[in-house]
C-alpha positions as CSV (number, residue, x, y, z in Angstrom):
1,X,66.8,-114.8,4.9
2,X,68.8,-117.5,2.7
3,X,72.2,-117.3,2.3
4,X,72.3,-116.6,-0.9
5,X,70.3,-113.4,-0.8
6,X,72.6,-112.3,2.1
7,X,75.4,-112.9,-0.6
8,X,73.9,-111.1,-3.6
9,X,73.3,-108.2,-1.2
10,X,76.9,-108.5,0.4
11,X,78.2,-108.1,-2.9
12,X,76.5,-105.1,-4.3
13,X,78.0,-104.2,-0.8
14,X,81.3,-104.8,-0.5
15,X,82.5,-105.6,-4.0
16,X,83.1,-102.0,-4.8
17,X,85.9,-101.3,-2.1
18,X,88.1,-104.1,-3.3
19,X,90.2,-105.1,-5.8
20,X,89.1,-107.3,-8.4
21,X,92.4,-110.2,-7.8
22,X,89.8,-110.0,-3.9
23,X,86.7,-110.2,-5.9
24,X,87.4,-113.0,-8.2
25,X,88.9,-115.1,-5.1
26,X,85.1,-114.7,-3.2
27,X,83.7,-115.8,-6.3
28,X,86.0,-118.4,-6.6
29,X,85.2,-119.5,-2.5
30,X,81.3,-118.8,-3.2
31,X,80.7,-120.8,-6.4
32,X,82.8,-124.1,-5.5
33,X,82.2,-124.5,-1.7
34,X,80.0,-122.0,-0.1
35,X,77.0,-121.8,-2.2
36,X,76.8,-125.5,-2.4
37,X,76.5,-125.8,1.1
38,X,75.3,-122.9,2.7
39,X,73.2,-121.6,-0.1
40,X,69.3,-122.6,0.6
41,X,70.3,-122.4,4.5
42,X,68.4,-119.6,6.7
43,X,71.4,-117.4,7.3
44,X,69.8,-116.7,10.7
45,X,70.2,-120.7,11.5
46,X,74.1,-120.9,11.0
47,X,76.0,-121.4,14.5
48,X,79.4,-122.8,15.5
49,X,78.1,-126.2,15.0
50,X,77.7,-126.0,11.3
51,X,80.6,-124.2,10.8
52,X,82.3,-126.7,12.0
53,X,80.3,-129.3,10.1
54,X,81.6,-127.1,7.4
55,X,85.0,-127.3,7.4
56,X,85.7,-131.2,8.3
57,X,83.9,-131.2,4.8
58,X,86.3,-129.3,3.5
59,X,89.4,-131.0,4.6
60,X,87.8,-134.8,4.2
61,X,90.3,-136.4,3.0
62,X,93.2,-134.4,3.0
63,X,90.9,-132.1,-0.3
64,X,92.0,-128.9,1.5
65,X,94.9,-127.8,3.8
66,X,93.6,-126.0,6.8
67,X,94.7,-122.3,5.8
68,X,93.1,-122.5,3.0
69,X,89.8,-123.8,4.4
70,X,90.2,-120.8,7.1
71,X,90.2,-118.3,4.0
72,X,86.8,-120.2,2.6
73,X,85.5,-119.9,6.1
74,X,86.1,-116.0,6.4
75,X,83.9,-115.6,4.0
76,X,81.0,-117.3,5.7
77,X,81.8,-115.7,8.5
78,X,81.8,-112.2,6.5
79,X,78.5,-112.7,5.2
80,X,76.9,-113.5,9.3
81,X,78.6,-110.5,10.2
82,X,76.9,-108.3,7.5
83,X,73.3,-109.8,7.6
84,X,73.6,-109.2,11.7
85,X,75.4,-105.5,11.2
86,X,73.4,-104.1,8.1
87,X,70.4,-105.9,7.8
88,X,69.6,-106.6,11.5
89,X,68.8,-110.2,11.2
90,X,68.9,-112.2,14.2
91,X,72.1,-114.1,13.6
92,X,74.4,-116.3,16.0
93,X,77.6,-115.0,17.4
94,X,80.2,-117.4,16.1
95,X,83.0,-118.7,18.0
96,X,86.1,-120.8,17.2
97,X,85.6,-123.6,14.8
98,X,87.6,-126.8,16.1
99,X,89.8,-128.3,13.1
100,X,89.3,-132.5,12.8
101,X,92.7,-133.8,14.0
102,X,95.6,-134.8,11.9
103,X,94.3,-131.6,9.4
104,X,97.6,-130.5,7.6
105,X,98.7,-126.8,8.1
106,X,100.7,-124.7,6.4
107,X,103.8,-126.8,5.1
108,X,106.5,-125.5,7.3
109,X,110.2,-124.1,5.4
110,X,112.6,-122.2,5.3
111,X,111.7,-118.6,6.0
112,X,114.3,-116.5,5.1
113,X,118.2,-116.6,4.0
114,X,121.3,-116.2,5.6
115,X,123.4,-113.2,5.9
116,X,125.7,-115.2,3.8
117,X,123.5,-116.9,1.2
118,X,122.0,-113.6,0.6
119,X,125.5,-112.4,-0.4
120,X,125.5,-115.3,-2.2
121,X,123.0,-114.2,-4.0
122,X,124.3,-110.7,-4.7
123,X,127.5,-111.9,-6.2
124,X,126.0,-114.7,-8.3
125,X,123.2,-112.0,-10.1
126,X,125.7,-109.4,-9.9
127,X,128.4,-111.3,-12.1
128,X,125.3,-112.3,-14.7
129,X,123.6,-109.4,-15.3
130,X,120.3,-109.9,-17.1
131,X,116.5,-108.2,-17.2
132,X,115.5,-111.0,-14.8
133,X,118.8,-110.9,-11.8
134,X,117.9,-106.9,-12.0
135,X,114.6,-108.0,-10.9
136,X,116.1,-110.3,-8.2
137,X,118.3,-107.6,-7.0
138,X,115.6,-105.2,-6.3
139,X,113.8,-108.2,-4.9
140,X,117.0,-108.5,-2.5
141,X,117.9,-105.0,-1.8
142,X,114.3,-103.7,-1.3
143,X,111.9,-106.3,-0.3
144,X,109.0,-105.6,-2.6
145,X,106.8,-108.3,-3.5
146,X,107.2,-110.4,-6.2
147,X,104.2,-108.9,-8.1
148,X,105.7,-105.4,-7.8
149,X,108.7,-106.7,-9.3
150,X,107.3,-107.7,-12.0
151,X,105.1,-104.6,-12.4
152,X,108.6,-102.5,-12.7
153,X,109.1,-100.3,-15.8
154,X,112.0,-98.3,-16.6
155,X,109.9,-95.1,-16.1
156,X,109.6,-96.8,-12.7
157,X,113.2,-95.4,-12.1
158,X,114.8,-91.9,-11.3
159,X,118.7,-92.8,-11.9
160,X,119.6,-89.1,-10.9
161,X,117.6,-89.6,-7.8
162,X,118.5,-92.9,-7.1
163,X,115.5,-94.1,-6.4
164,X,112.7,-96.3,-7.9
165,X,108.8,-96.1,-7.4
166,X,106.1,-99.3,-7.0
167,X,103.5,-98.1,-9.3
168,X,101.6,-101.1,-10.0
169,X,101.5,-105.3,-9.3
170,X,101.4,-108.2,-11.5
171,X,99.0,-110.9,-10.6
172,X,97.7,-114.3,-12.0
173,X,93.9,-114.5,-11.1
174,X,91.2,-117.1,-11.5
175,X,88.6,-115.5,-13.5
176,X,85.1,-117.7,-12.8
177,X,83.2,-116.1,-15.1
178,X,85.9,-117.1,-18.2
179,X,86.9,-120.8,-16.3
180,X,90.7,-119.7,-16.8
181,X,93.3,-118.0,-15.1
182,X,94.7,-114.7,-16.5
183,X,97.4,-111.8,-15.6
184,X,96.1,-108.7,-14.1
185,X,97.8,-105.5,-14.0
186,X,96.6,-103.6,-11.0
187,X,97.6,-100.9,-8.4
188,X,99.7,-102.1,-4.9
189,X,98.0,-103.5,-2.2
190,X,97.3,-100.5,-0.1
191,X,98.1,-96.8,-0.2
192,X,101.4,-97.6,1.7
193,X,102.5,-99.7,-0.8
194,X,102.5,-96.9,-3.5
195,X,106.2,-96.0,-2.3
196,X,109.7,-94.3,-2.9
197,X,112.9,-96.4,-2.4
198,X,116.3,-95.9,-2.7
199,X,118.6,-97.3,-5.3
200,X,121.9,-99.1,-4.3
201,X,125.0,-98.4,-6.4
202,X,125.5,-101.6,-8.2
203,X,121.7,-101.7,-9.5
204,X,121.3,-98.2,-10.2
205,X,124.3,-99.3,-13.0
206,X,122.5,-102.5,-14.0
207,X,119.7,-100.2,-14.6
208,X,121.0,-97.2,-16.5
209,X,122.8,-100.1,-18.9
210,X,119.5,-101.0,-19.5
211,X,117.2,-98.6,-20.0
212,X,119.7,-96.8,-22.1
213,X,118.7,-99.6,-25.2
214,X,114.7,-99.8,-23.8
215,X,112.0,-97.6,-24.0
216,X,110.2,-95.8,-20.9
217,X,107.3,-98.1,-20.7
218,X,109.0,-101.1,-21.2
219,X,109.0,-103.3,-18.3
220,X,112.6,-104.2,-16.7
221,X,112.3,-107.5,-16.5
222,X,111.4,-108.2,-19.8
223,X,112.7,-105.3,-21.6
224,X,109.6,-105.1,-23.9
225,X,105.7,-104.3,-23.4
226,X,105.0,-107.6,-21.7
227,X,105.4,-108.3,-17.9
228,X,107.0,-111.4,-16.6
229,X,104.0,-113.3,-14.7
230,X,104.9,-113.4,-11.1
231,X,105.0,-117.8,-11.8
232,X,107.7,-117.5,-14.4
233,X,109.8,-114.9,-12.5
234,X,109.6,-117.5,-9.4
235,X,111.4,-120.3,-11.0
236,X,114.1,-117.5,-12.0
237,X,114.1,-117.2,-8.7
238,X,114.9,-120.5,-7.3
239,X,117.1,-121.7,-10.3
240,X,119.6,-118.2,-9.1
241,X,119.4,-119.3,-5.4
242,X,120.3,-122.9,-6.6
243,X,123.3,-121.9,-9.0
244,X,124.7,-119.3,-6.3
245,X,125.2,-122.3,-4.0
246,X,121.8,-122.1,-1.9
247,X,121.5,-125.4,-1.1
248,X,117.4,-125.0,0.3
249,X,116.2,-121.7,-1.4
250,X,113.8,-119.8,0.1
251,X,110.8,-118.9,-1.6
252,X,110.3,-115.0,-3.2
253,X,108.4,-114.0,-0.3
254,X,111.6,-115.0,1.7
255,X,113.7,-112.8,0.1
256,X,111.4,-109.8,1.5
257,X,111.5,-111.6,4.9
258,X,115.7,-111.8,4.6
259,X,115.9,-108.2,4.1
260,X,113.2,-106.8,6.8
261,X,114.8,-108.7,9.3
262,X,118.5,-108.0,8.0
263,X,117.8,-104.0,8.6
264,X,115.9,-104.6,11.9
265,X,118.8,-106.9,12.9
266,X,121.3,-103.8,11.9
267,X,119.5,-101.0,14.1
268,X,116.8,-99.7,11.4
269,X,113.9,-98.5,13.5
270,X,110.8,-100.3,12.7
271,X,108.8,-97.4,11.2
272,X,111.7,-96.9,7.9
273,X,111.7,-100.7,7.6
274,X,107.5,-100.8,7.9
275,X,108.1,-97.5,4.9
276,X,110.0,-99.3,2.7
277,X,108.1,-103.1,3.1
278,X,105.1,-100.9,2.4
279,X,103.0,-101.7,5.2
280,X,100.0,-99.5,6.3
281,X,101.3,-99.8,10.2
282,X,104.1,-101.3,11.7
283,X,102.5,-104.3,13.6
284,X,102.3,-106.3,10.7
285,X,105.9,-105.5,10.0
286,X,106.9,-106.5,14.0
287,X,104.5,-109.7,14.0
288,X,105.5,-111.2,10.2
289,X,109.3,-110.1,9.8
290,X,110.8,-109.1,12.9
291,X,112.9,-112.5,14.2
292,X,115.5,-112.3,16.7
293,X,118.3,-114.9,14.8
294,X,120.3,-117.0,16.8
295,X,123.1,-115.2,16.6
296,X,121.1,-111.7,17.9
297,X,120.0,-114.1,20.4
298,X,123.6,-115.3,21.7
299,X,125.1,-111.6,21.4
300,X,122.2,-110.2,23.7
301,X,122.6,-112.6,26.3
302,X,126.7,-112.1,25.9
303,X,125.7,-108.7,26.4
304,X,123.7,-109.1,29.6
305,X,126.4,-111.3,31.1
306,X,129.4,-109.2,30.3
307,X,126.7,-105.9,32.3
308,X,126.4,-108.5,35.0
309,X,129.9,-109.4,35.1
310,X,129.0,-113.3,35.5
């Protein structure tokens, strides 16, 4: 069977489990580099080999970094798995695809702040209070996403609680069948991410001065109808780090790094801090934000020392 009746099948398949920000990214994979190559090819006759083939297509010439090329590649790799599984065709079992040497990776930066910057931070959007630094304090003292930041509306928050719910995400998606990008307004990743969290003090004030001149379906970073695209509401993000004396700013997703490995540096058990990051089981919480720092690092073996009396 070609490839592209696998896919055509694949899609009636699989399409309706997943969210359409997931659908329009296979579509965007499909139409611009697996179609052209794999399309008219028997998907019975795809091995290693022309995987491999595959990708040092991809990356000629620097074209495509080698993360990306791995998410183009899961979908090829998707589609042998389901003509095998569900249609019983006789397909190869695919192994590791080599990458041509001197492929770049992912660029490598700064993952997270400091206990210091991120107070830092605090004090800079705490003395300017605006729609945006409310957004950026949530960002700092919750470590939602950057799309569920945006996605927050005042309704979103229970002052007498204390607490604010992640109802929804912003996103920015390719749309293939319009040739332009546009902002979608969707539910959170998974059912874990649909979550209670606490409120600190000083944002549950920033908040309630807020809300009090807004209306309940207004969103709070924008204090009107319209969302703040997750784009825009990064550059707020780096110009605050850069005007609180940051000197190299993380990006967003570092800020949710900082504070998941702040509480787990500070004794929070991994299952609250998997809770609140929204994560549908703690090993993704232990694997991507759990890092000893070097200070952890010098106070445990102090602490092992001192035990051994050396």
């Amino acid at each position: 069977m070609k490839v592209v009746e696998v896919y055509e099948r694949w899609v009636e398949f699989h399409f309706p489990f997943v969210k359409e920000s997931t659908r329009m990214a296979y579509l965007s994979h499909w139409k611009n580099h697996v179609k052209p190559f794999f399309g008219d090819m028997e998907v019975e006759s795809i091995t290693t080999d022309v995987l491999e083939d595959f990708v040092e297509r991809l990356v000629e010439g620097g074209r495509m970094n080698r993360s990306t090329a791995g998410d183009v590649l899961m979908l090829v790799r998707q589609l042998v798995k389901y003509a095998g599984t569900r249609l019983n065709l006789r397909c190869f079992v695919l192994g590791e695809v080599r990458y041509p040497l001197g492929v770049r990776g992912k660029i490598e930066r700064k993952e997270r702040l400091t206990k210091g910057e991120v107070k830092k931070l605090i004090e800079y959007v705490k003395a300017n209070p605006s729609p945006v630094n409310i957004g950026i304090l949530v960002m700092v003292n919750s470590g939602i996403r950057i799309g569920e930041a945006s996605g927050l509306r005042f309704e979103d928050f229970d002052l007498e609680k204390g607490v604010f719910t992640v109802n929804r995400i912003i996103q920015r998606i390719y749309d293939t069948s319009l040739k332009h990008s546009k902002i979608l307004i969707g539910t959170p990743k998974t059912k874990s991410s649909h979550r209670e969290i606490p409120l600190v003090p000083e944002l549950r004030r920033m908040v309630s001065a807020y809300k009090k001149i807004s209306r309940p379906d207004y969103y709070v970073l924008t204090c009107s109808p319209h969302p703040l695209e997750p784009r825009t509401f990064r550059c707020h993000i780096y110009a605050a780090q850069k005007k609180a004396g940051i000197d190299e700013p993380v990006h967003p997703h570092g800020l949710r790094h900082s504070f998941a490995s702040m509480l787990v540096e500070n004794g929070v058990d991994v299952v609250t801090v998997s809770g609140i990051l929204g994560h549908s089981n703690t090993t993704t919480t232990l694997n991507m934000y759990c890092h000893a720092s070097d200070d952890e690092k010098r106070k445990a073996i102090s602490s092992m020392l001192r035990k051994l009396k050396i």
